[in-house]
C-alpha positions as CSV (number, residue, x, y, z in Angstrom):
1,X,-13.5,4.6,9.5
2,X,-13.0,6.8,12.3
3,X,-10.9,10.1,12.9
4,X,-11.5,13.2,14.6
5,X,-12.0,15.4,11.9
6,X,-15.7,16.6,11.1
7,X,-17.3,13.9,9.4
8,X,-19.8,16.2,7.6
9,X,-17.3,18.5,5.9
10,X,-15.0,16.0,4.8
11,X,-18.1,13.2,4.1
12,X,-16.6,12.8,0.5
13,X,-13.6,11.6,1.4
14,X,-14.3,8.5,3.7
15,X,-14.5,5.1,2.3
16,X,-15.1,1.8,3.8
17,X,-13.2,-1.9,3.5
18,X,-16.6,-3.0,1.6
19,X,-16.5,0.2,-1.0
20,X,-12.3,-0.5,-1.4
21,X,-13.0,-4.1,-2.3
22,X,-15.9,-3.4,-4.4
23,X,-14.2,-0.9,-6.5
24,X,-10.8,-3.0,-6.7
25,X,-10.5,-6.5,-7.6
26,X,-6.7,-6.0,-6.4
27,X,-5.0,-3.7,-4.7
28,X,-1.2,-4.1,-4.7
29,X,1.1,-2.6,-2.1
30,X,3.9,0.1,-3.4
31,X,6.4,-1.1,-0.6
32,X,5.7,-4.9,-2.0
33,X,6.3,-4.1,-5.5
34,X,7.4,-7.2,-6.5
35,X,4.6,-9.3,-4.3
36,X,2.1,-7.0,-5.8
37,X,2.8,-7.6,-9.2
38,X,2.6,-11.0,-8.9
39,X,-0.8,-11.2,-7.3
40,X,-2.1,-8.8,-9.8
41,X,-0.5,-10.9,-12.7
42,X,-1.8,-14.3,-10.8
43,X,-5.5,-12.8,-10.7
44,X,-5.8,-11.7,-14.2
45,X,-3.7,-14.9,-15.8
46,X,-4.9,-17.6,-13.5
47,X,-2.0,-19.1,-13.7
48,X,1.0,-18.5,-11.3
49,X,4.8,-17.8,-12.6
50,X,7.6,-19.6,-11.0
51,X,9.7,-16.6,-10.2
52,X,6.7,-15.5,-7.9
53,X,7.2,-18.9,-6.1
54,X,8.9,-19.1,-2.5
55,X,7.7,-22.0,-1.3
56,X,11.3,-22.8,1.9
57,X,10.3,-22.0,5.1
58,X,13.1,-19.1,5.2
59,X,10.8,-17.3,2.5
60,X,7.9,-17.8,4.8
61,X,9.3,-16.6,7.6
62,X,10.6,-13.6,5.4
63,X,6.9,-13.1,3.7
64,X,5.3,-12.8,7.0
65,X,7.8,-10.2,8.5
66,X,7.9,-8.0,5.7
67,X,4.2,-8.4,4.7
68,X,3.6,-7.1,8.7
69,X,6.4,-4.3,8.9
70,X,5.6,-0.9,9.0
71,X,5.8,1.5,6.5
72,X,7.8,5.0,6.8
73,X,5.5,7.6,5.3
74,X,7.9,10.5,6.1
75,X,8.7,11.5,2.6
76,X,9.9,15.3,3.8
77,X,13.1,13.6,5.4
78,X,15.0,12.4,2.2
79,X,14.8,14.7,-0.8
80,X,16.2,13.5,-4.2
81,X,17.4,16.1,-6.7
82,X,18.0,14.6,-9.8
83,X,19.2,17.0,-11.5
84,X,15.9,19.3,-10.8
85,X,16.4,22.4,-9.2
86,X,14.0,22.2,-6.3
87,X,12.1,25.4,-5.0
88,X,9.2,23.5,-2.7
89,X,11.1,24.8,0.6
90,X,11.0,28.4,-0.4
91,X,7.3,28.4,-0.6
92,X,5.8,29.6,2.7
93,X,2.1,28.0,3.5
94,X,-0.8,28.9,4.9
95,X,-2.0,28.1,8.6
96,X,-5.6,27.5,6.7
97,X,-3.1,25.4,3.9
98,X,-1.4,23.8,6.7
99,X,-4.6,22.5,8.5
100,X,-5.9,21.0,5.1
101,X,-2.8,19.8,4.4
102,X,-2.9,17.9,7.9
103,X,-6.5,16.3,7.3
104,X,-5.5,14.9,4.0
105,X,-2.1,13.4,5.1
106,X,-4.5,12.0,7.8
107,X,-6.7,10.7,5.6
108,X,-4.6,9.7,3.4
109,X,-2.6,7.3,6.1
110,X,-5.8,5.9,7.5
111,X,-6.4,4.5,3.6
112,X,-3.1,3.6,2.7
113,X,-3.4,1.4,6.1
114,X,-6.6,0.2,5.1
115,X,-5.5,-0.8,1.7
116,X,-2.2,-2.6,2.9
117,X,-4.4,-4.6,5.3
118,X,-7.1,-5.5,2.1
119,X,-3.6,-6.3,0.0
120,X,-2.2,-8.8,2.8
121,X,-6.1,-10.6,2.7
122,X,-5.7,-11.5,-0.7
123,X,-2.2,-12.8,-1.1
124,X,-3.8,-14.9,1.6
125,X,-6.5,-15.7,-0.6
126,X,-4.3,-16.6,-3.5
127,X,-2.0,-18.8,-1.5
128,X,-4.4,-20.3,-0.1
129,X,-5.8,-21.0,-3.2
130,X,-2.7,-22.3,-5.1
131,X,-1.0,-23.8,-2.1
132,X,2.1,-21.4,-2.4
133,X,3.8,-18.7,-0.8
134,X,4.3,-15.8,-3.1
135,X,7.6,-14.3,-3.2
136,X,8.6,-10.9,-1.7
137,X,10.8,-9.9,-4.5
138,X,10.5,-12.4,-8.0
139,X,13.0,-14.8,-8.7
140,X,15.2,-14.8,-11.8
């Protein structure tokens, strides 16, 4: 992994592809809930559920886009109350909070990357494997 932060100070914090699939036998993807729970459920099972079946070449069209597309990670743009008075804005940060703030928002976009990349390898993998195309979102 690269970045331009200092390497020694922040040491605990790197990982590699080799230490992410060692410690996960699966990874699943939050913005391909439904893909993800069928690979999890395929891997621990062995056995593969028709609703996570798309086997039309419109679904594998779909797969591929949607597996590929970029992910917003902006998550100060859209704010949902429910119901819960909110008091994050009036709190007034640091410049010291701000730059740490920063290096783990970097970080953390460099793994979620990383892990979205590992999550597309193995529903490669398992198609390959069972001669399917999993389904973006399950069938009823």
């Amino acid at each position: 992994m690269t970045n331009n932060i200092d390497k020694q100070q922040h040491k605990q914090y790197f990982y590699s592809e080799k230490d992410l699939k060692d410690r996960y036998m699966v990874l699943g993807d939050n913005a391909q809930m439904d893909k993800s729970v069928c690979i999890i459920f395929i891997h621990y099972t062995g056995w593969v559920p028709k609703r996570c079946v798309c086997t039309t070449s419109t679904n594998n069209v779909m797969n591929h886009l949607e597996a590929n597309d970029a992910v917003n990670l902006n998550t100060t743009s859209i704010h949902f109350a429910h119901g819960v008075t909110h008091y994050g804005s009036l709190f007034q940060t640091t410049p010291s909070q701000d730059e740490k703030i920063a290096i783990l928002r970097d970080l953390d976009l460099s793994l979620y990357e990383k892990s979205r990349e590992i999550f597309r390898e193995q529903v490669r993998i398992v198609e390959d494997k069972y001669n399917i195309t999993i389904c973006d979102k399950l069938l009823d």
